[in-house]
C-alpha atoms as a printed R data frame, in Angstrom:
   type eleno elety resid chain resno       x       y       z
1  ATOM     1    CA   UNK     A     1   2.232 -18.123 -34.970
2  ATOM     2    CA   UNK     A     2   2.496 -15.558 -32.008
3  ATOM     3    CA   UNK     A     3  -0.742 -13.935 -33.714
4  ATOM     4    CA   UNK     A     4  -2.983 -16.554 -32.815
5  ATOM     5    CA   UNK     A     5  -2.134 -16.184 -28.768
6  ATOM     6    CA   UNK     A     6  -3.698 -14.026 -26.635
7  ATOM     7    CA   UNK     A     7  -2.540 -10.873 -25.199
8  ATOM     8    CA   UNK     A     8  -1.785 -10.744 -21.546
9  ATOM     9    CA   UNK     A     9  -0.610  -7.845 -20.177
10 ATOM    10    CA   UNK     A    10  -1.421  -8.267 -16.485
11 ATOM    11    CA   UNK     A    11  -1.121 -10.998 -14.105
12 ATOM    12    CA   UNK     A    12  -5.323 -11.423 -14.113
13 ATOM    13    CA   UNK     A    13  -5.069 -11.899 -17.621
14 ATOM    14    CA   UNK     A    14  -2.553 -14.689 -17.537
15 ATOM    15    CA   UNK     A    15  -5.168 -15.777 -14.751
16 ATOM    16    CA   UNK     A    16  -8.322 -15.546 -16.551
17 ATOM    17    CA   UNK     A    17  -6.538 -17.000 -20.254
18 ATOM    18    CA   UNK     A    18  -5.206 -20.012 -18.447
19 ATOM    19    CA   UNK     A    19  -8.322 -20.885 -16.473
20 ATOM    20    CA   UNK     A    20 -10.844 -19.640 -18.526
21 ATOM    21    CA   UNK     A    21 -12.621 -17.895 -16.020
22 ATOM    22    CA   UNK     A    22 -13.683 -14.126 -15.821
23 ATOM    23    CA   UNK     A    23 -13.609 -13.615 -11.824
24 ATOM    24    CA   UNK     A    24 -10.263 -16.092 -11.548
25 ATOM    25    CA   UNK     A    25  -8.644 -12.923 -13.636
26 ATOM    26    CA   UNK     A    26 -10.526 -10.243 -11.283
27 ATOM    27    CA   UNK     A    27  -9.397 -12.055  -8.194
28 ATOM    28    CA   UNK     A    28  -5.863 -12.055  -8.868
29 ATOM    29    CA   UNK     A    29  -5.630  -8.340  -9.878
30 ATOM    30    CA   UNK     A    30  -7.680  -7.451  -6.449
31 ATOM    31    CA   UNK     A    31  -4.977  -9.717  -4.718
32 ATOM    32    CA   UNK     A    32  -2.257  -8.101  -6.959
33 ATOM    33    CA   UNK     A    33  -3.035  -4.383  -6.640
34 ATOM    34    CA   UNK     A    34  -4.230  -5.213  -2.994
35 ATOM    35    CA   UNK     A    35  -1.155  -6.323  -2.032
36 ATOM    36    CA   UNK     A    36   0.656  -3.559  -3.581
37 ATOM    37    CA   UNK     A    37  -1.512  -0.788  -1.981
38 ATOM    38    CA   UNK     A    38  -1.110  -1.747   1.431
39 ATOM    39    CA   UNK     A    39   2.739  -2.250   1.314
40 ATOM    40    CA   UNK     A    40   3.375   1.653  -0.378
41 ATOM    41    CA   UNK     A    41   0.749   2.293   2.593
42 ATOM    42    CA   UNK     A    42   2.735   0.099   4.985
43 ATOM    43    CA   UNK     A    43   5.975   2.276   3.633
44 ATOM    44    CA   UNK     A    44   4.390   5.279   4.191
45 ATOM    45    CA   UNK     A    45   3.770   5.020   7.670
46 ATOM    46    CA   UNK     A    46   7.262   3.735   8.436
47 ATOM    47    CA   UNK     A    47   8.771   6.848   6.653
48 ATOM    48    CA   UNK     A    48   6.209   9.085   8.687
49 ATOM    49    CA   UNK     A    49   7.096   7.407  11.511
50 ATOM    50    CA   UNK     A    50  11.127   8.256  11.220
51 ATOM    51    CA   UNK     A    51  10.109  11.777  10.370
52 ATOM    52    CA   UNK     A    52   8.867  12.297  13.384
53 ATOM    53    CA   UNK     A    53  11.663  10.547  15.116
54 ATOM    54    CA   UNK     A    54  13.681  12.566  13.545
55 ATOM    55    CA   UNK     A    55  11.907  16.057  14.367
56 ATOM    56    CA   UNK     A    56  11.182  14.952  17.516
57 ATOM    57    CA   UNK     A    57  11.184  18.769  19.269
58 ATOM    58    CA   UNK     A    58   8.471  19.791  16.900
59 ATOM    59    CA   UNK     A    59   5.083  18.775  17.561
60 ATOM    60    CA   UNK     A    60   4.369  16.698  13.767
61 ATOM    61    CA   UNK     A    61   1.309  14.129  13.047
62 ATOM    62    CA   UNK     A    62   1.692  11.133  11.001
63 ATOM    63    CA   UNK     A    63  -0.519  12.915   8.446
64 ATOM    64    CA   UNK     A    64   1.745  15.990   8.137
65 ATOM    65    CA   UNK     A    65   4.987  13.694   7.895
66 ATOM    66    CA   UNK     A    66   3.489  11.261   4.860
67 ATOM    67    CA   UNK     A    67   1.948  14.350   3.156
C-alpha cells in the first residue's frame, strides 16, 4: 500500500531513503541547490553584462545592472 512508503519530496530524500544514509541525503541537496545557485548567479552576470552593453554611454557597474 502507498502508505507504507516513505515520503520523498526532494532529491536528498530519494538519496538518503535509498541508501540509508543521513549525509548521502545532505550531500546531494548541497550539490542540488549548489548547482542551482551558481547558474541563477552565472545568469545574472550575463544579463548585467548585456545591460551594460546595451547602455554603453552611461557609466553602469555590474552591481547596478543585476540589482
Amino acid at each position: 500500500a502507498a502508505g507504507d512508503l516513505p515520503r520523498v519530496d526532494s532529491m536528498g530524500e530519494v538519496a538518503r531513503t535509498s541508501l540509508g544514509m543521513h549525509r548521502a541525503g545532505s550531500a546531494v541537496n548541497v550539490g542540488v541547490y549548489g548547482y542551482t545557485f551558481l547558474g541563477q548567479a552565472s545568469y545574472l552576470l550575463v544579463l548585467g553584462t548585456s545591460l551594460q552593453q546595451v547602455f554603453f554611454s552611461e557609466r553602469l557597474c555590474l552591481y547596478v545592472a543585476v540589482a
